[in-house]
C-alpha positions in Angstrom: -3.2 -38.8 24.9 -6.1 -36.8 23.2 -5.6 -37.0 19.7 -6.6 -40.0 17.8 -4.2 -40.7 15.6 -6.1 -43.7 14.2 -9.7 -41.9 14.0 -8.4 -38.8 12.4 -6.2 -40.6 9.4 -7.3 -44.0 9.2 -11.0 -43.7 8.9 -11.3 -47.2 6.9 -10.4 -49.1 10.2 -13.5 -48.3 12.0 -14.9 -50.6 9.1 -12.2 -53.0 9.4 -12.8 -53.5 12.9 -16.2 -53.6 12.8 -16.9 -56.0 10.5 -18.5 -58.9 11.4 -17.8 -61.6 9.2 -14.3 -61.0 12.1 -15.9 -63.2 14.1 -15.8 -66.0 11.9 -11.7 -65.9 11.7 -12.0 -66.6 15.8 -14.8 -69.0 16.6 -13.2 -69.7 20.7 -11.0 -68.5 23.1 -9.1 -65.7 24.2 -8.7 -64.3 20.4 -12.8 -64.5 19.9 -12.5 -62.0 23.2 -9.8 -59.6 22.3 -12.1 -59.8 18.6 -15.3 -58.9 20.2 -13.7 -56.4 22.5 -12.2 -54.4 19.3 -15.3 -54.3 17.5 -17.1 -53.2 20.8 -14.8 -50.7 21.7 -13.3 -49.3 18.5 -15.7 -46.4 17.9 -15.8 -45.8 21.4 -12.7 -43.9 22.4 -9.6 -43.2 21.3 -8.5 -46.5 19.7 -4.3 -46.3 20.6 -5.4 -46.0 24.1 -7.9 -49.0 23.4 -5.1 -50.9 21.5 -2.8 -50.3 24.2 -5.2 -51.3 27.0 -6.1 -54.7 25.3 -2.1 -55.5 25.0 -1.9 -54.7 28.7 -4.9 -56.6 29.0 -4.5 -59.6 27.0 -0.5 -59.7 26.2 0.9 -57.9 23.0 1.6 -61.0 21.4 -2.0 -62.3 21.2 -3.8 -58.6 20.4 -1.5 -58.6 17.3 -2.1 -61.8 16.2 -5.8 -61.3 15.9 -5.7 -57.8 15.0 -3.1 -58.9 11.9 -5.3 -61.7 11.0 -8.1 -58.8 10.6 -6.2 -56.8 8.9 -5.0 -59.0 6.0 -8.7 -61.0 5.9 -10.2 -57.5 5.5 -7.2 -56.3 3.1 -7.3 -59.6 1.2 -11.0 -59.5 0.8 -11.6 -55.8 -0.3 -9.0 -56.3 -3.0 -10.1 -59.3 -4.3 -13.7 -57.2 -4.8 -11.5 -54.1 -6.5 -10.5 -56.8 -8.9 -13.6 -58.1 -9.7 -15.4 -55.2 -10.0 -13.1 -53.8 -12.2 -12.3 -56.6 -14.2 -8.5 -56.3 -14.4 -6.6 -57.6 -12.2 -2.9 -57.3 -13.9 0.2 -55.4 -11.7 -0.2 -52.7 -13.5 -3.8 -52.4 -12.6 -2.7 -52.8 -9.4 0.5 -50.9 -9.4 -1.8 -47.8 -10.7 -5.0 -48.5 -8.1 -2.8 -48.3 -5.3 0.2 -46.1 -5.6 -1.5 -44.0 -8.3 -3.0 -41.4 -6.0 -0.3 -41.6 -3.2 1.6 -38.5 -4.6 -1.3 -36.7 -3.9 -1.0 -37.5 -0.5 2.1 -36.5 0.2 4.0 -39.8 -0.6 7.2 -39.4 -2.0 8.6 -42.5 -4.1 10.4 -43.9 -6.9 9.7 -47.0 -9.1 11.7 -49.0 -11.3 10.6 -51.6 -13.6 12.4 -54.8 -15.0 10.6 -57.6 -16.6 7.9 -58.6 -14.5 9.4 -57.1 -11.3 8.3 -53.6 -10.1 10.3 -52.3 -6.9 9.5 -49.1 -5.4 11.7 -46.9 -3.1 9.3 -45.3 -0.8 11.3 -42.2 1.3 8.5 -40.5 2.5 5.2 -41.6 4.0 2.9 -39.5 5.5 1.0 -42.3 7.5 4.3 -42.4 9.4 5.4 -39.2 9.9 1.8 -38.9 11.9 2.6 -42.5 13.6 5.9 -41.2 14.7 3.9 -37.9 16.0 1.8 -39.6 17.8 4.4 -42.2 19.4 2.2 -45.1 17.6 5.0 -46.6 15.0 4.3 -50.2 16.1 0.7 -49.7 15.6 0.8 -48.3 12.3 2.9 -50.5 10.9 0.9 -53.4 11.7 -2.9 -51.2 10.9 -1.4 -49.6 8.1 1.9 -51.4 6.6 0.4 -54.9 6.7 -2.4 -54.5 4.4 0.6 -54.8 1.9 0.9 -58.2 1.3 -2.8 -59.4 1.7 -3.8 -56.6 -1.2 -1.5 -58.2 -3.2 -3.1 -61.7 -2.9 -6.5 -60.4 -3.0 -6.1 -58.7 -6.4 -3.9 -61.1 -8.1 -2.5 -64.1 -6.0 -0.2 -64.7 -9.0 1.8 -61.3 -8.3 3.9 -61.8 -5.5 5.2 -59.2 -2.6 8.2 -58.8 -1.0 9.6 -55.8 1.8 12.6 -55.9 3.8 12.4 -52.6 5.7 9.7 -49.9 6.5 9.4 -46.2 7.8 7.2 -47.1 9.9 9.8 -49.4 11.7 12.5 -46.7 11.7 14.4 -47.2 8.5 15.0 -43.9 6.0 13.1 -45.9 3.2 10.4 -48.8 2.3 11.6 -50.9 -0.4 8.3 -52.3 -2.3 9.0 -55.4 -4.6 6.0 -56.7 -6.7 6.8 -59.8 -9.2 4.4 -60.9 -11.5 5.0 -65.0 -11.5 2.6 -65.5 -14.3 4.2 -63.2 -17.0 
């Protein structure tokens, strides 16, 4: 494996992983280890051959449990600071922040609104057309599709997410569902 899937489109994880207020989330134990091995290692090489390594290492179940705990504290956090600094934190803010410059992207997707639901029919992402390129699905989806729900909280923990399906895992579409509980 020479290309690094991770490095060349996901640039933000080197941050993510790096961070260090991690280490606070896993004060002991074998998660404090696979932590401190990520952030030591992540710049280093190529990361799915990292990733990979540490779940051969450490057990698959136990790398994604600390490396999805990362992601949605980091996720969480950075959206809660989008909101703040921009001083609206309504689903449409949202809704426009986040899937406002995906088209550019190459992100192909419908939305419907009704009432204070908004579902979008995702049947194209090019974050896993690239995973699936580079054999890395499972890994995308929990680098790239889990920062879903934890945005969502972070910006407005009164607008609620909901997914049943992903690319990412396989199926033709992702079905986005955000529901604002306070309108």
């Amino acid at each position: 494996m020479t290309k690094d899937f991770l490095a060349e489109h996901a640039p933000w994880l080197d941050d993510t992983f790096s961070d260090p207020h991690n280490a606070a989330l896993f004060p002991e134990g074998q998660p404090a280890v696979i932590q401190r091995e990520l952030a030591g290692r992540w710049k280093s090489g190529n990361r799915l051959v990292l990733l990979n390594d540490l779940a051969e290492r450490f057990g698959e179940e136990p790398l994604l449990a600390v490396v999805d705990a990362i992601i949605a504290d980091t996720s969480r956090r950075g959206w809660e600071r989008t909101a703040k600094e921009s001083g609206e934190n309504s689903l449409e803010a949202f809704i426009q922040k986040l899937w406002g410059p995906l088209p550019d992207i190459g992100f192909v997707f419908t939305s419907e609104k009704t009432g204070n639901r908004t579902q979008f029919r995702v049947t194209r992402c090019p974050l896993a057309d690239l995973a699936k390129e580079a054999g890395a699905e499972k890994w995308g989806y929990h680098l790239i599709c889990l920062t879903d729900e934890p945005s969502v909280t972070g910006f407005n923990p009164q607008i609620t997410f909901s997914r049943t399906r992903t690319i990412m895992q396989g199926h033709p579409v992702c079905d986005h569902c955000y529901t604002d509980t306070a309108a």
